[in-house]
Residue, then its C-alpha position, 0 to 999 in steps of 0.5 A: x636411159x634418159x628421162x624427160x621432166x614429166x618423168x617418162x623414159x625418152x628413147x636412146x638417141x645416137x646422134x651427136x650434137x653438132x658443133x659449130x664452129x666460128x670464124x671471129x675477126x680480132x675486134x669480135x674476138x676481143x669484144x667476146x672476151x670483154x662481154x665475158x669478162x663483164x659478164x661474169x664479174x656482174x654474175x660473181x657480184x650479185x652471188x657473193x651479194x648477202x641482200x635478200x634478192x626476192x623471186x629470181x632477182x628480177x628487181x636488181x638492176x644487175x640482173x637486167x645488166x647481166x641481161x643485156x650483156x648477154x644478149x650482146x654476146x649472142x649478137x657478136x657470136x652468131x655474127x661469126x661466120x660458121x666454119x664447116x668441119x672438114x669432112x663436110x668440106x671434103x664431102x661437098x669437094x668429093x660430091x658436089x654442094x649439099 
């Protein structure tokens, strides 16, 4: 049984998280690419980084960085068309639009 932070039991759930799929043309496709790249470069650097970084890093200009790289990345990513599984298409084919 799963357990909440609080520390109480959470009812057992069969349900399964949705995966969305997305279509990218190839400039969003590189973009994701790059941003990912950029972000994890930024992310190596400041571990591997022996400074004392404070509460959370927050002043390091990297973390804002790293930030805004990755609000980038939501913005390409959830500019993707979604692409519906195919029993989904095949239902909606077979009963109409749901």
């Amino acid at each position: 049984m799963a357990k909440s932070p609080s520390g109480t039991v959470l009812p057992f759930t069969t349900s399964t998280p949705t995966v969305a799929r997305r279509h990218f043309t190839r400039e969003h496709g590189r973009g994701l690419e790059v941003l990912s790249h950029a972000i994890e470069y930024l992310a190596d650097e400041y571990a591997a980084d022996g400074k004392p970084k404070g509460p959370l890093g927050n002043a390091d200009p990297r973390v804002e960085a790293i930030q805004v790289l990755k609000a980038l990345n939501r913005a390409i990513y959830y500019s993707g068309t979604e692409v519906l599984p195919p029993t989904r298409r095949i239902r909606r084919w077979f009963l109409g639009a749901r």
